[in-house]
Backbone as XML, in Angstrom:
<?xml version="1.0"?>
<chain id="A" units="angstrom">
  <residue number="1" name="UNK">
    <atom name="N" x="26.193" y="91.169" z="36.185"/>
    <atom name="CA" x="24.813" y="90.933" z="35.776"/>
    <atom name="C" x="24.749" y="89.628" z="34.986"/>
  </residue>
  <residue number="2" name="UNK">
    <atom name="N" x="23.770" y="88.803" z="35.085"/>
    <atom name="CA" x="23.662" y="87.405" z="34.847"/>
    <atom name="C" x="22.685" y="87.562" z="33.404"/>
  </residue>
  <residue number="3" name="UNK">
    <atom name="N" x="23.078" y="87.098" z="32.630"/>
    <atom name="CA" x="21.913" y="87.062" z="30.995"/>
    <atom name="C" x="21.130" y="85.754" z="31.306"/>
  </residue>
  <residue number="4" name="UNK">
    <atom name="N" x="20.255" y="85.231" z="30.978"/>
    <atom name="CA" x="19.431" y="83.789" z="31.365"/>
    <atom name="C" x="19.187" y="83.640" z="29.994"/>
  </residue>
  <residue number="5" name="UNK">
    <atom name="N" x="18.723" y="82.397" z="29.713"/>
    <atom name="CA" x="17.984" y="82.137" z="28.468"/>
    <atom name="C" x="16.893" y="82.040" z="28.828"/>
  </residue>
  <residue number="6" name="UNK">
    <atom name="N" x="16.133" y="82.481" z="27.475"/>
    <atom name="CA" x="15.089" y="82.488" z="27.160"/>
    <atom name="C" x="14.259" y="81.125" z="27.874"/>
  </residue>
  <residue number="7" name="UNK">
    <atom name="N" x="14.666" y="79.732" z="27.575"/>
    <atom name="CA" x="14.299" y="78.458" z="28.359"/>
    <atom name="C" x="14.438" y="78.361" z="29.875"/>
  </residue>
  <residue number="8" name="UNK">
    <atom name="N" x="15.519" y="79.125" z="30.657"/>
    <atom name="CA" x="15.246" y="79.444" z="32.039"/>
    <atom name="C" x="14.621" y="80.129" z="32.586"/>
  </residue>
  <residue number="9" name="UNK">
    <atom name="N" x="14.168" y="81.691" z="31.571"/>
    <atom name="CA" x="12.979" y="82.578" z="32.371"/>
    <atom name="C" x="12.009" y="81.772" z="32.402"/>
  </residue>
  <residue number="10" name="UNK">
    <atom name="N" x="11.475" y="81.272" z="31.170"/>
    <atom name="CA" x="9.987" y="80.286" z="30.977"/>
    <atom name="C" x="9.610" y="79.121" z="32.200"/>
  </residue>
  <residue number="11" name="UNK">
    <atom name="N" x="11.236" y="78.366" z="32.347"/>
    <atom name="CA" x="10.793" y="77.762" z="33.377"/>
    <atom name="C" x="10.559" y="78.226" z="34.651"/>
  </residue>
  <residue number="12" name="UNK">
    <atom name="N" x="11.309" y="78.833" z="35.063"/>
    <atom name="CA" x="10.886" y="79.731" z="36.634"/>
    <atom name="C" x="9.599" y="80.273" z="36.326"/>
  </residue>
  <residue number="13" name="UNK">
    <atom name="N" x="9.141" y="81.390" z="35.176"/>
    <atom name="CA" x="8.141" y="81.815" z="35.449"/>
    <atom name="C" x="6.938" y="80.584" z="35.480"/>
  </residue>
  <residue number="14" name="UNK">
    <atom name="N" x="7.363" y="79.512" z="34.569"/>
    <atom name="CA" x="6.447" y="78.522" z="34.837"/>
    <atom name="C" x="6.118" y="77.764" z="36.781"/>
  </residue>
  <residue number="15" name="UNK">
    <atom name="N" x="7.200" y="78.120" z="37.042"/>
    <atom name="CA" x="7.271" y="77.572" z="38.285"/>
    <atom name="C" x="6.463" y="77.689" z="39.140"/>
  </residue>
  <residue number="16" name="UNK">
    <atom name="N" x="6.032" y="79.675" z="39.421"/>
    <atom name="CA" x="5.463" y="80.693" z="39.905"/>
    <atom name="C" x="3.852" y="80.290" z="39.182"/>
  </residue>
  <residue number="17" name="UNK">
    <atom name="N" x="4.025" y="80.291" z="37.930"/>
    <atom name="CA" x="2.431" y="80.548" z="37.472"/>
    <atom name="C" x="1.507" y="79.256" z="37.820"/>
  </residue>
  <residue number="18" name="UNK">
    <atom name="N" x="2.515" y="78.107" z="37.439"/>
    <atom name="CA" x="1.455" y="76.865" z="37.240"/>
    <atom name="C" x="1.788" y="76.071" z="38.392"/>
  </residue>
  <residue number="19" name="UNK">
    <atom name="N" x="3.051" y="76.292" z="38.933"/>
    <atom name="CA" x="2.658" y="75.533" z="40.485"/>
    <atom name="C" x="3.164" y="76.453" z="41.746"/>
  </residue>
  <residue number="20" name="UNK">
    <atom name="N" x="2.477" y="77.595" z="41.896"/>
    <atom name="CA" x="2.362" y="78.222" z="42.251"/>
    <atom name="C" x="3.404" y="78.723" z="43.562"/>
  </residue>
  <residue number="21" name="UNK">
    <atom name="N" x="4.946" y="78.885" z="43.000"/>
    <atom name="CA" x="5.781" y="78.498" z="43.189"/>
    <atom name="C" x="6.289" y="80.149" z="43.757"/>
  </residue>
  <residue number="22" name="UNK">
    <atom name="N" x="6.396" y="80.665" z="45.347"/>
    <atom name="CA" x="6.270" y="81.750" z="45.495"/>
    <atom name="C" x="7.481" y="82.553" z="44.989"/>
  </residue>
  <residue number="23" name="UNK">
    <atom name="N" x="7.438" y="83.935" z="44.421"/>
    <atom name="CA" x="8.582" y="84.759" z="44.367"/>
    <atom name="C" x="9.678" y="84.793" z="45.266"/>
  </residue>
  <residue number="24" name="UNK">
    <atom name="N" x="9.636" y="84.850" z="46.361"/>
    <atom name="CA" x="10.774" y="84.805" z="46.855"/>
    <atom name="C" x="11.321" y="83.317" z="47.030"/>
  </residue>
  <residue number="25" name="UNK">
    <atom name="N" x="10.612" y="82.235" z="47.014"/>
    <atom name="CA" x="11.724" y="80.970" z="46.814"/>
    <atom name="C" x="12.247" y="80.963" z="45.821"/>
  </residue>
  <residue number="26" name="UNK">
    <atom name="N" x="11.590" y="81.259" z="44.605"/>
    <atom name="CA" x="12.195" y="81.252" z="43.295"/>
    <atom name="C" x="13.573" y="82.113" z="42.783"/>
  </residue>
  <residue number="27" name="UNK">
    <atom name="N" x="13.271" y="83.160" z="43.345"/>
    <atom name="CA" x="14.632" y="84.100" z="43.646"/>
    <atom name="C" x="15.827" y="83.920" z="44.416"/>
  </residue>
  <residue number="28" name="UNK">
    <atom name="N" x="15.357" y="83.258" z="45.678"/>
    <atom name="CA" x="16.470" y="82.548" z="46.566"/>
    <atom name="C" x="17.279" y="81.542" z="45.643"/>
  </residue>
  <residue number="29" name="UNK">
    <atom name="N" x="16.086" y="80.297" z="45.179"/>
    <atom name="CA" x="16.837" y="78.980" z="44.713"/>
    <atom name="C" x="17.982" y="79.412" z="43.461"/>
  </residue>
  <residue number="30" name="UNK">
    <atom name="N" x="17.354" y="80.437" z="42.602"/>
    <atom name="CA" x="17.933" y="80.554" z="41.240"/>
    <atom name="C" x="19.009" y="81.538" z="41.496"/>
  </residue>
  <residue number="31" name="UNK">
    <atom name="N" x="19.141" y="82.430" z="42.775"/>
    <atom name="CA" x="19.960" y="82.985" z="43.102"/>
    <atom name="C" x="19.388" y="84.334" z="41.520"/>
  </residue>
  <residue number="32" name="UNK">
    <atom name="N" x="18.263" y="84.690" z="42.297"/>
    <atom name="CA" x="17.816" y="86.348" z="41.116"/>
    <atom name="C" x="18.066" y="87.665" z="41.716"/>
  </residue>
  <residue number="33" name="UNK">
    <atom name="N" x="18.232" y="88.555" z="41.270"/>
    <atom name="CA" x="17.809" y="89.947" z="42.206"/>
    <atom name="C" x="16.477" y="89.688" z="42.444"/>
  </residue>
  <residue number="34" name="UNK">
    <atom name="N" x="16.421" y="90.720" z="43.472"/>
    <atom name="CA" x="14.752" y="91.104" z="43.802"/>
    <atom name="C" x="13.727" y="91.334" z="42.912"/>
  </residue>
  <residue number="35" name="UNK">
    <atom name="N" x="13.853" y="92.094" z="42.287"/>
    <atom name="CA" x="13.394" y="92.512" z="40.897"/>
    <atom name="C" x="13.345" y="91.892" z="39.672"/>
  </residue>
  <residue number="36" name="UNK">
    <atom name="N" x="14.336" y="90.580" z="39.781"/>
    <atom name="CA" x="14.423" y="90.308" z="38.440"/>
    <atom name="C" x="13.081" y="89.293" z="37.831"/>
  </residue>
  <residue number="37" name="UNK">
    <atom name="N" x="12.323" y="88.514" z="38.658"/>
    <atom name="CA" x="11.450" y="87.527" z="38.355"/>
    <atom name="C" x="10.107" y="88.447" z="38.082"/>
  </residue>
  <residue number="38" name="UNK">
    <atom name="N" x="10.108" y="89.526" z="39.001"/>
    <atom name="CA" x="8.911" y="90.290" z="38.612"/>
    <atom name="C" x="8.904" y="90.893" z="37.399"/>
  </residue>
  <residue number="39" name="UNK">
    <atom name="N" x="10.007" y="91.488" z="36.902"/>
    <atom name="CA" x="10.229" y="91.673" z="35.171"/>
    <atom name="C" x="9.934" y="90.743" z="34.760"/>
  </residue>
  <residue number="40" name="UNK">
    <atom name="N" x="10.351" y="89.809" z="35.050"/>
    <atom name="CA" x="10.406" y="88.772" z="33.109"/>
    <atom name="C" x="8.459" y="88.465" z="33.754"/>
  </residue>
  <residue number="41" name="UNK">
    <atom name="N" x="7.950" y="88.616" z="34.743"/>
    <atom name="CA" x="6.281" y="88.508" z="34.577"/>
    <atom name="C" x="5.636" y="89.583" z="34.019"/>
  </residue>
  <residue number="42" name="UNK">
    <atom name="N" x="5.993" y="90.800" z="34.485"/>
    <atom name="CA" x="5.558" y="91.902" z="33.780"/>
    <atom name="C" x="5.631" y="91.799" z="32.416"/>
  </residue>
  <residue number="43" name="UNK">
    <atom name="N" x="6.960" y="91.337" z="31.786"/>
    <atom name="CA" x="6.954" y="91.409" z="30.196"/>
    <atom name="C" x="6.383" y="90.504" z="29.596"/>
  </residue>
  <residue number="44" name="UNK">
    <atom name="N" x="5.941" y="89.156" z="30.034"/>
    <atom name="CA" x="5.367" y="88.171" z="30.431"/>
    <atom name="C" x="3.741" y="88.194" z="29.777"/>
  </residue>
  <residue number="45" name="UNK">
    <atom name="N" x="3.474" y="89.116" z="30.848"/>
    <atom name="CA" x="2.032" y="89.476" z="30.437"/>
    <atom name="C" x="1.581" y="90.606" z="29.567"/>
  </residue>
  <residue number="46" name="UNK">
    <atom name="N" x="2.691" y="91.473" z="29.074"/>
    <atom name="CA" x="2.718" y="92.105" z="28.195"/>
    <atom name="C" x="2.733" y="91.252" z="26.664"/>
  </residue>
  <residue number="47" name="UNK">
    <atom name="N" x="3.600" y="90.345" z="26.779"/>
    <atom name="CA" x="3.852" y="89.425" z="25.322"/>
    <atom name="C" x="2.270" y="88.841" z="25.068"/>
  </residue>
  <residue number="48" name="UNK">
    <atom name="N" x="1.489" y="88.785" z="26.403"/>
    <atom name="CA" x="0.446" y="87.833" z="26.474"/>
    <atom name="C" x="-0.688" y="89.033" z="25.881"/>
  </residue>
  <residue number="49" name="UNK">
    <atom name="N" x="-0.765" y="90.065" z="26.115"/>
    <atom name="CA" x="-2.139" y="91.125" z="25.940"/>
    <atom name="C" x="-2.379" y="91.116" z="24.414"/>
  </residue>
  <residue number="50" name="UNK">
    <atom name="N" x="-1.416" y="90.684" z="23.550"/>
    <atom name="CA" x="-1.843" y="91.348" z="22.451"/>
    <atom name="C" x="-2.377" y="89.132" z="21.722"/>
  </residue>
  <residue number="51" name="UNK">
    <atom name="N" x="-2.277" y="88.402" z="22.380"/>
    <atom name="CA" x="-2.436" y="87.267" z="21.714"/>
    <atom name="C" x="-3.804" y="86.452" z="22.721"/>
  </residue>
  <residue number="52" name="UNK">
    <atom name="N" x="-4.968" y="86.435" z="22.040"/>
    <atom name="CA" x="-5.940" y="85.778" z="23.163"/>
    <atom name="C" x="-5.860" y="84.480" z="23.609"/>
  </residue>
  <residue number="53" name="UNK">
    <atom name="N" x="-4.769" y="83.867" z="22.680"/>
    <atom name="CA" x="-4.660" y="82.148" z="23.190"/>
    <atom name="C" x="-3.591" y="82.119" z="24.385"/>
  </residue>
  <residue number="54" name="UNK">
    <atom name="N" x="-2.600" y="82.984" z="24.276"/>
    <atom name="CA" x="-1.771" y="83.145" z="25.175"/>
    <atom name="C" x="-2.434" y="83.689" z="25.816"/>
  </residue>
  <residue number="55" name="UNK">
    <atom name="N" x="-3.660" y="84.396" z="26.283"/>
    <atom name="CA" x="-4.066" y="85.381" z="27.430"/>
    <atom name="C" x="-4.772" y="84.448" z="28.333"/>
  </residue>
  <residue number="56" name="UNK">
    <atom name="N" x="-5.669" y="83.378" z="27.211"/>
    <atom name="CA" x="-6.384" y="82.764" z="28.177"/>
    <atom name="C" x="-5.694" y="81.811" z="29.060"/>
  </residue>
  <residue number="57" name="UNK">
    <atom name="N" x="-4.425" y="81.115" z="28.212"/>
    <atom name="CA" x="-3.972" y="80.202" z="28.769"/>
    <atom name="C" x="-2.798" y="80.474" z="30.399"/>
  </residue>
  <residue number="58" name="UNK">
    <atom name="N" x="-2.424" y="82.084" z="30.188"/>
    <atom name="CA" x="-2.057" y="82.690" z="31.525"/>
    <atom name="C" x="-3.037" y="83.072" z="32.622"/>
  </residue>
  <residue number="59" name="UNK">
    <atom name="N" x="-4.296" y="83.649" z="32.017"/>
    <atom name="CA" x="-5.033" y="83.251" z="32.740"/>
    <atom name="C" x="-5.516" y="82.108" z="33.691"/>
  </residue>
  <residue number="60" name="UNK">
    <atom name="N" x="-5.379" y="80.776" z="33.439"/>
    <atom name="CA" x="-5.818" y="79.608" z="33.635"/>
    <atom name="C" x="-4.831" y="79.625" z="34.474"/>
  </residue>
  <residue number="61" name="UNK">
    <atom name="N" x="-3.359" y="79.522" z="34.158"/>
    <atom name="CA" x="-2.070" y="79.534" z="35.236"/>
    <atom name="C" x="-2.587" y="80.417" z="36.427"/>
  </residue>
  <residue number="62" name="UNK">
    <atom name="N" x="-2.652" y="81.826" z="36.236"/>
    <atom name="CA" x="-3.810" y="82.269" z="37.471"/>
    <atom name="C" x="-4.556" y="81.783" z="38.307"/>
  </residue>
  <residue number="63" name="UNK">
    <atom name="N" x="-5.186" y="80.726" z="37.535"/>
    <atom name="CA" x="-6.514" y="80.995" z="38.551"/>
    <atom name="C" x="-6.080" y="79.418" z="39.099"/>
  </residue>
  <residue number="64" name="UNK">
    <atom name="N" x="-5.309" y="78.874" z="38.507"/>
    <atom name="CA" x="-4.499" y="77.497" z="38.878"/>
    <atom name="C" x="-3.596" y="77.410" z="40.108"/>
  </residue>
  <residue number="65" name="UNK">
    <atom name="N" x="-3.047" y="78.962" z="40.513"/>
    <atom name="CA" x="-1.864" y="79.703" z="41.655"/>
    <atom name="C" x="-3.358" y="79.941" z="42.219"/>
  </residue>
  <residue number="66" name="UNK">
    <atom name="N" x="-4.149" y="80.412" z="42.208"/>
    <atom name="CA" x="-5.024" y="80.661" z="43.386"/>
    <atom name="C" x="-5.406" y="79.696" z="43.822"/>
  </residue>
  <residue number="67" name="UNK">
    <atom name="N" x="-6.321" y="78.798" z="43.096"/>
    <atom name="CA" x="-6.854" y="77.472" z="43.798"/>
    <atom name="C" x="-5.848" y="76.794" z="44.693"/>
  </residue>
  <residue number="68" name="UNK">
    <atom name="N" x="-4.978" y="76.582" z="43.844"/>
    <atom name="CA" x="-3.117" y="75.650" z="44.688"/>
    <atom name="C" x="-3.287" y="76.753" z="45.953"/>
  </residue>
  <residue number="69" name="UNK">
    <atom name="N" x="-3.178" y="77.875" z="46.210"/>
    <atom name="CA" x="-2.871" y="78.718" z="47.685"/>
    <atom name="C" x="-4.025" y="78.343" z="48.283"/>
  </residue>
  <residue number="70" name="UNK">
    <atom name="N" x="-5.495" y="78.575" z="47.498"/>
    <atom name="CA" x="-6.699" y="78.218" z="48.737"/>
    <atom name="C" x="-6.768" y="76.932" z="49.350"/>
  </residue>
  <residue number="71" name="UNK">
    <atom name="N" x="-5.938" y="75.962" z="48.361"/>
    <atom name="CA" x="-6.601" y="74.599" z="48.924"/>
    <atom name="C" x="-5.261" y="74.447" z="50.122"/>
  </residue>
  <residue number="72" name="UNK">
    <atom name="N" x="-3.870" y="74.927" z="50.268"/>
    <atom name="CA" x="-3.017" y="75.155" z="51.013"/>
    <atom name="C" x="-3.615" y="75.597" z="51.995"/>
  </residue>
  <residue number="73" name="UNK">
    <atom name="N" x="-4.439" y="76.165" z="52.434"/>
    <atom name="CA" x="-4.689" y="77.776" z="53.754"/>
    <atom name="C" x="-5.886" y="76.544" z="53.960"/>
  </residue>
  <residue number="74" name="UNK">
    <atom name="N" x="-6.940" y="75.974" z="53.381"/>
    <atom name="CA" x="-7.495" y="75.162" z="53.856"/>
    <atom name="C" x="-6.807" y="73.572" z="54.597"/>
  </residue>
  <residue number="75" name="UNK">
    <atom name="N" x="-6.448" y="73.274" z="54.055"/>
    <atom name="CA" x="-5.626" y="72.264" z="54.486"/>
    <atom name="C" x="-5.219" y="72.902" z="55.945"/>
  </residue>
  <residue number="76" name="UNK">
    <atom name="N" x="-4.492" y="73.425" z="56.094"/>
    <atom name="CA" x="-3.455" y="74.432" z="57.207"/>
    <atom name="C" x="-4.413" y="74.116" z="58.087"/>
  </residue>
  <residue number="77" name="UNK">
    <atom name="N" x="-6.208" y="74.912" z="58.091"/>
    <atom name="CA" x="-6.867" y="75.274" z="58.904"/>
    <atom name="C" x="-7.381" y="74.108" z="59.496"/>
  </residue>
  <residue number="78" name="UNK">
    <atom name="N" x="-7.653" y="72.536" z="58.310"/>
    <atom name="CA" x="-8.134" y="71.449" z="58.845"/>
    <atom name="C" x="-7.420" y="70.730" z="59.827"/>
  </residue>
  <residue number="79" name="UNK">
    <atom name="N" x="-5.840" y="71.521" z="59.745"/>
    <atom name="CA" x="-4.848" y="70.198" z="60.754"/>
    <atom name="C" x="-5.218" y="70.606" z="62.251"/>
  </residue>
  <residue number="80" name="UNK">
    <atom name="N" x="-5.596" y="72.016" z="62.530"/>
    <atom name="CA" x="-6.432" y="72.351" z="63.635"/>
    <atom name="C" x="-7.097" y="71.902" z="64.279"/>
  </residue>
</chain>
């Protein structure tokens, strides 16, 4: 079993949140279990519920991974 630091979960999960960086590449590249990236998000957003500056600002990473996928699937559809 592999321990990470604290500065390597942040960055992967940063990877995933703000450039919308999918779970399974992130797991491949870093060489994670299956499971392991979805924990450190789960706890992630647990650290985040109880602080509103941290909530909003994961939020924003949210809605930052959606726009990045819609404007992807659009793009896709324009090369058509």
């Amino acid at each position: 079993m592999n321990n990470y630091s604290r500065e390597t979960k942040d960055e992967i999960t940063r990877l995933h949140l703000k450039e919308g960086r999918t779970i399974k590449s992130l797991t491949q590249e870093y060489h994670l279990g299956s499971g392991t990236l979805q924990y450190w998000l789960r706890e992630l957003r647990k650290e985040c519920q109880n602080n509103p500056y941290i909530e909003e600002v994961t939020l924003s990473f949210e809605e930052s991974k959606r726009l990045i996928l819609e404007i992807r699937e659009l793009k896709k559809e324009n090369e058509f």
